[in-house]
C-alpha positions as CSV (number, residue, x, y, z in Angstrom):
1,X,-47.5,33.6,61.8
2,X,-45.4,31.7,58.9
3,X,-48.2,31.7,56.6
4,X,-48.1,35.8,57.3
5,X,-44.3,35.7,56.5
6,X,-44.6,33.4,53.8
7,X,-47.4,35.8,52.1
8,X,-45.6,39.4,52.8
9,X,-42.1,37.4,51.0
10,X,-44.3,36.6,48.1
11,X,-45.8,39.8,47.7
12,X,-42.1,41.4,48.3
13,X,-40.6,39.2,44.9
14,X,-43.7,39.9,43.0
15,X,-44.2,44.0,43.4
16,X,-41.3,44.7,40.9
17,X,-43.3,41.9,38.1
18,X,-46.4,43.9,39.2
19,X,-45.1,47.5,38.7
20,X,-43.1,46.4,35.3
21,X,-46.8,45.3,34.2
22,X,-45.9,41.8,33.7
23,X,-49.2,40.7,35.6
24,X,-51.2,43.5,35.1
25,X,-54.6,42.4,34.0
26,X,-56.3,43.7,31.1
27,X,-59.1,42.9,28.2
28,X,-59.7,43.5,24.8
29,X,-62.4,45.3,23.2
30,X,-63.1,45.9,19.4
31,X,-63.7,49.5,17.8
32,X,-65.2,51.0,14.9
33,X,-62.5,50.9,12.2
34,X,-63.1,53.8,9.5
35,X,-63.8,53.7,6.0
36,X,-60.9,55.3,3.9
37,X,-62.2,56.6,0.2
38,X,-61.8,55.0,-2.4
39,X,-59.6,57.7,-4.2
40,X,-56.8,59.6,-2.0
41,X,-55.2,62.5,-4.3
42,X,-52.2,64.3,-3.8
43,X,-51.0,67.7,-4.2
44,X,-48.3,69.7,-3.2
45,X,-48.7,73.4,-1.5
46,X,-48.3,75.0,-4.9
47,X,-50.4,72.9,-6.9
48,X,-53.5,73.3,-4.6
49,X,-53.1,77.1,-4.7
50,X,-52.5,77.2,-8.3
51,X,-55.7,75.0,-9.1
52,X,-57.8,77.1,-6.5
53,X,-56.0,80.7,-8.8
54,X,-57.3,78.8,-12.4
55,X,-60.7,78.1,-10.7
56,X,-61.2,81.9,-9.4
57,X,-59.3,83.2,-12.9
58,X,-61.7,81.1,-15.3
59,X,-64.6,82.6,-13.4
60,X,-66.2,85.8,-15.1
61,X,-69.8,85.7,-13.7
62,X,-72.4,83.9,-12.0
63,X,-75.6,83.2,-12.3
64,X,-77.4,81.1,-9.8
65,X,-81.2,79.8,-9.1
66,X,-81.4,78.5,-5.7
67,X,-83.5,78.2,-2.6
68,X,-82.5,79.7,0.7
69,X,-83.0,79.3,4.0
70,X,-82.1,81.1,7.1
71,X,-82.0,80.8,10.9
72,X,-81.5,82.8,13.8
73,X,-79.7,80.7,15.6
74,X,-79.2,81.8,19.8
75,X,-76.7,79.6,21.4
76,X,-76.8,80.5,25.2
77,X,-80.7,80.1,25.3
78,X,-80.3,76.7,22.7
79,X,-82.7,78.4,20.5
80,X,-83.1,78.4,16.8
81,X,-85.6,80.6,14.5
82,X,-85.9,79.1,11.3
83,X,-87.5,80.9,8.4
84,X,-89.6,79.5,5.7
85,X,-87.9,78.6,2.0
86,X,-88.0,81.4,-0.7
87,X,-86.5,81.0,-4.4
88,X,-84.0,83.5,-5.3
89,X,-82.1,84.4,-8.0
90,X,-78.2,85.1,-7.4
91,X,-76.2,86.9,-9.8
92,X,-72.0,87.9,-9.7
93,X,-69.9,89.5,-11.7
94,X,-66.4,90.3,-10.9
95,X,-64.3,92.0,-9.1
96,X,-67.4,92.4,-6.6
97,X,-70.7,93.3,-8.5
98,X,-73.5,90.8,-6.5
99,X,-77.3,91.1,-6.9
100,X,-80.0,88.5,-4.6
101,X,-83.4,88.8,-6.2
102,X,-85.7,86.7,-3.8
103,X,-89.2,86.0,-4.6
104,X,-92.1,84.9,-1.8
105,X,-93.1,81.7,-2.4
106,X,-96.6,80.6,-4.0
107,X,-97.9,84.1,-4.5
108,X,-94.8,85.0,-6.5
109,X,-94.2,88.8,-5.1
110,X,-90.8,90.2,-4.3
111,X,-89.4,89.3,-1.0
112,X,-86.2,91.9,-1.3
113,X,-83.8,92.9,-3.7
114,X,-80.4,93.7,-3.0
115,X,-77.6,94.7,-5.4
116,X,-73.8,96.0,-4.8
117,X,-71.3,97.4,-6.7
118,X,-69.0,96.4,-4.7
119,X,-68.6,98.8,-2.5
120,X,-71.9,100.2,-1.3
121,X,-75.2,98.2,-1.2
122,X,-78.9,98.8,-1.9
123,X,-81.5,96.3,0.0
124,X,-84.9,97.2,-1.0
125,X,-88.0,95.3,1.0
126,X,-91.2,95.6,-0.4
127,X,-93.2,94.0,2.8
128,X,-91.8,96.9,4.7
129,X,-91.8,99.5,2.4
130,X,-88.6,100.3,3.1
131,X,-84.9,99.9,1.8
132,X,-81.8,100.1,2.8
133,X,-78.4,101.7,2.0
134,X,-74.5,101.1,3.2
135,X,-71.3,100.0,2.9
136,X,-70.7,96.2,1.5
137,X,-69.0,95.6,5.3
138,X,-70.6,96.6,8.4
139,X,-68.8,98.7,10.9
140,X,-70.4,97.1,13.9
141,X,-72.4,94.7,14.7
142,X,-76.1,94.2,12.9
143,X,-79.0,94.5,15.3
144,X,-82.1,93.3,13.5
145,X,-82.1,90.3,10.8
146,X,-82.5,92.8,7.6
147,X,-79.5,94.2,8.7
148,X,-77.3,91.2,8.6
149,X,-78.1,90.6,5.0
150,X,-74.9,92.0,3.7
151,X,-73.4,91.5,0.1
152,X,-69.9,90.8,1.0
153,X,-70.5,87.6,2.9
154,X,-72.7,86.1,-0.4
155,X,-70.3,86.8,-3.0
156,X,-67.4,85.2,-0.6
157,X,-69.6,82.3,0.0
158,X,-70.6,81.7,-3.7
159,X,-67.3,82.0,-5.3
160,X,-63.6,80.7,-3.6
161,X,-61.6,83.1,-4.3
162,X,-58.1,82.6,-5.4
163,X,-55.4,84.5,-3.4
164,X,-54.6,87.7,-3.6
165,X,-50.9,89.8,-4.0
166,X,-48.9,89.9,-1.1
167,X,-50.7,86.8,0.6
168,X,-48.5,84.3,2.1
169,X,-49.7,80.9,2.6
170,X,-49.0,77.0,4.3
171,X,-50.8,73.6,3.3
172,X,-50.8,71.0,6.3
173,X,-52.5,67.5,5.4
174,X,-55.4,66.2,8.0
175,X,-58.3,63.3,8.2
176,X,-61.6,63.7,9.5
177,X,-63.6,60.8,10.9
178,X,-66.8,61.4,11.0
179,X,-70.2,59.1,11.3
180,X,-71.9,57.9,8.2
181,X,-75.5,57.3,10.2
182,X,-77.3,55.7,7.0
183,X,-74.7,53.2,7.1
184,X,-74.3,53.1,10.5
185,X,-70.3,53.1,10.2
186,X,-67.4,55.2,10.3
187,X,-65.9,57.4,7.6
188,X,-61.7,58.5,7.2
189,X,-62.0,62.4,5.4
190,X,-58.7,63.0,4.2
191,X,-57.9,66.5,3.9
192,X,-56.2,69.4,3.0
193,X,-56.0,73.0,5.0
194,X,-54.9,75.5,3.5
195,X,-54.5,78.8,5.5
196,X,-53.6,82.0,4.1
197,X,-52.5,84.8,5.8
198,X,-51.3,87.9,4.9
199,X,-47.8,90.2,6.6
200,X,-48.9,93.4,9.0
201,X,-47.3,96.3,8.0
202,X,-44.3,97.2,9.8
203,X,-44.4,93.6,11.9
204,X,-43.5,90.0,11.5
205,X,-46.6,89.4,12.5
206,X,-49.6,87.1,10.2
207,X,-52.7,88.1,10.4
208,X,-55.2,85.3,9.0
209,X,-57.4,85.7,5.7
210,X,-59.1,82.6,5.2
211,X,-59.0,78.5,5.8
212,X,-60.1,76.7,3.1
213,X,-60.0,72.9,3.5
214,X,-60.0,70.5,0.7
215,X,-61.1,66.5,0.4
216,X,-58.3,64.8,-1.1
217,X,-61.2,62.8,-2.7
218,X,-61.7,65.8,-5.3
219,X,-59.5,68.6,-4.7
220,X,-62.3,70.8,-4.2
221,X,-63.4,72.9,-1.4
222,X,-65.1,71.6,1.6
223,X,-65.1,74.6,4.2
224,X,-64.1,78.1,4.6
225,X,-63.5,80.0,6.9
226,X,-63.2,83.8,6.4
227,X,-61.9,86.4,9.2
228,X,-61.6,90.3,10.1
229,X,-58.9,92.4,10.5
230,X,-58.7,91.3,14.2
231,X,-58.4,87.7,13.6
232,X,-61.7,86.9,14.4
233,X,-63.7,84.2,12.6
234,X,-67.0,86.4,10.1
235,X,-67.7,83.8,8.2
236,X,-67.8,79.7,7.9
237,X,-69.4,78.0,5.0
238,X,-69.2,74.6,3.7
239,X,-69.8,73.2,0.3
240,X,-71.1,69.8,-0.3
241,X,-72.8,67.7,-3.0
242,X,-70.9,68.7,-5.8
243,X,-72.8,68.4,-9.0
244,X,-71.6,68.8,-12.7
245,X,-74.0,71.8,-14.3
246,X,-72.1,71.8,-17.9
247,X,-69.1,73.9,-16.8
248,X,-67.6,71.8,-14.1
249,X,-68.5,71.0,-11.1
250,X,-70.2,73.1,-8.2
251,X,-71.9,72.5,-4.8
252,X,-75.2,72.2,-4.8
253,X,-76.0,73.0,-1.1
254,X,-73.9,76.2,0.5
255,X,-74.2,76.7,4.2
256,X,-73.3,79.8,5.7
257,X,-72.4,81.0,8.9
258,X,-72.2,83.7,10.8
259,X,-71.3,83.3,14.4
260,X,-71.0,87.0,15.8
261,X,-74.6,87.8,14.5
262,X,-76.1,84.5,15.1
263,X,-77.7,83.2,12.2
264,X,-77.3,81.1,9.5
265,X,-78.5,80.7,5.3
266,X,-78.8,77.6,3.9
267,X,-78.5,77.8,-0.1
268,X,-79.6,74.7,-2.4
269,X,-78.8,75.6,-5.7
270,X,-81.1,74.6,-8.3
271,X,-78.9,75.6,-11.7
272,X,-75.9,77.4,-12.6
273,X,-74.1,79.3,-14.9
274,X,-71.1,80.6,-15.9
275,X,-69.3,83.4,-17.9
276,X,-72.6,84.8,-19.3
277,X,-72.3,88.7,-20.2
278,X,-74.1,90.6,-17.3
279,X,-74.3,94.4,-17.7
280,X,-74.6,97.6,-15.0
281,X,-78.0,97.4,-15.2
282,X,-78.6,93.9,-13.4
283,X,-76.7,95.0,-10.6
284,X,-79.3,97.7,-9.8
285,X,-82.0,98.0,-7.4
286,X,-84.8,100.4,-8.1
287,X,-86.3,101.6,-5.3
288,X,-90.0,102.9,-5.5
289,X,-90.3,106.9,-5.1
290,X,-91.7,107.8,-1.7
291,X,-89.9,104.4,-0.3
292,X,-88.3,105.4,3.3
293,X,-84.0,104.8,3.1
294,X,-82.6,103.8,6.2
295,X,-78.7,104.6,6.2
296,X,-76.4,101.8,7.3
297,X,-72.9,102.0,9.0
């Protein structure tokens, strides 16, 4: 019975050490410490938008070689369709002239041909005999894969625009830690965000454009993401493997995705160049007489 006692006056005085966490036992474990880059630049707001306006300012035209290859890509059945590798040719000229001349591989025939002036679009397939005409943006939702190739989404992909009058912007600073899994270690992204937004008439309300996110490592851009007039997220593409092609530098793989239509394009460019004189012509498709013209919305 004093041994009892004895214990429950021990355990009286040493609750309050306990609950403090003066006796609490613990142990120690080590964990993965990232890599920071080598080089961490710095920019303020206005020098990151004024470098991404010189960037979209110097740039005339484009024209691209590259490889490309898409996926349909169905997330609530965990199912991807990917299609086989065909070399294309891409070709812009601004404000929003954009022509994708894709060949089929090994037998070297035309896989489509699809030009915009910027406005309206002409998608010519010669597999199907068939082509296809329609606004640049969609007004609903694409049904079948050759419906989803729409001009808009390219020439926003293949050239970061600068922003526009009116647009409104804010720059926050992030890192990214991500896996490196050849070295088997972990890697510190420092980044920038930049979101622009632009005012709804007759609100105080922002309604978002575009997120573009920068490695502090370079200054250039990493991801995008573009939106509609609703807010909702079109488009996400990432650059990476920037490569110096005699004008400066520019990714040499392009991912693009589109989330509300399910698929995905993978473009590996193979050479570039810039500011060479491109005419009306090149921006044409010329559809075979006879060919049946199916009308998009």
């Amino acid at each position: 019975m004093k041994l009892t006692r004895r214990f429950v006056s021990l355990f009286a005085l040493t609750l309050p050490l306990l609950l403090s966490g003066c006796f609490l036992v613990f142990t120690k474990r080590r964990l993965p410490i990232p890599k920071a880059p080598s080089v961490v630049l710095s920019a303020t707001p206005q020098q990151l938008v004024d470098r991404l306006d010189r960037r979209w300012d110097r740039l005339q035209t484009l024209n691209a070689k590259v490889e490309i290859q898409s996926s349909e890509l169905n997330s609530k059945q965990g199912i991807a369709k990917d299609y086989t590798t065909f070399p294309a040719i891409i070709l812009i000229r601004k404000p929003r002239f954009l022509r994708v001349y894709a060949r089929v591989p090994v037998i070297d025939t035309t896989l489509f041909d699809l030009a915009s002036n910027g406005k309206d679009f002409t998608l010519y397939v010669p597999s199907k005999d068939k082509a296809f005409e329609g606004p640049d943006t969609p007004a609903k939702k694409a049904t079948n894969e050759l419906e989803k190739i729409r001009p808009a989404f390219f020439f926003n992909a293949m050239a970061v625009r600068g922003l526009d009058p009116g647009d409104v912007y804010s720059v926050t600073a992030d890192s990214e830690t991500i896996e490196d899994p050849s070295k088997k270690h972990l890697l510190m992204i420092p980044e920038y965000i930049l979101s622009i937004m632009r005012p709804k008439p007759g609100s105080r309300e922002l309604t978002p454009i575009r997120v573009i996110t920068f490695q502090r490592s370079d200054l250039l851009p990493a991801e995008q993401d573009l939106y509609d007039s609703q807010g909702t997220l079109e488009t996400h593409v990432t650059y990476s493997d920037y490569q110096d092609f005699g004008f400066g530098k520019y990714p040499s793989t392009i991912v693009i995705r589109r989330p509300l239509e399910g698929f995905r394009i993978v473009i590996t460019v193979e050479s570039v160049r810039e500011n060479m004189t491109l005419n009306d012509g090149q921006f044409v498709v010329k559809v075979p007489g006879g060919t049946a013209i199916q009308h998009l919305q």
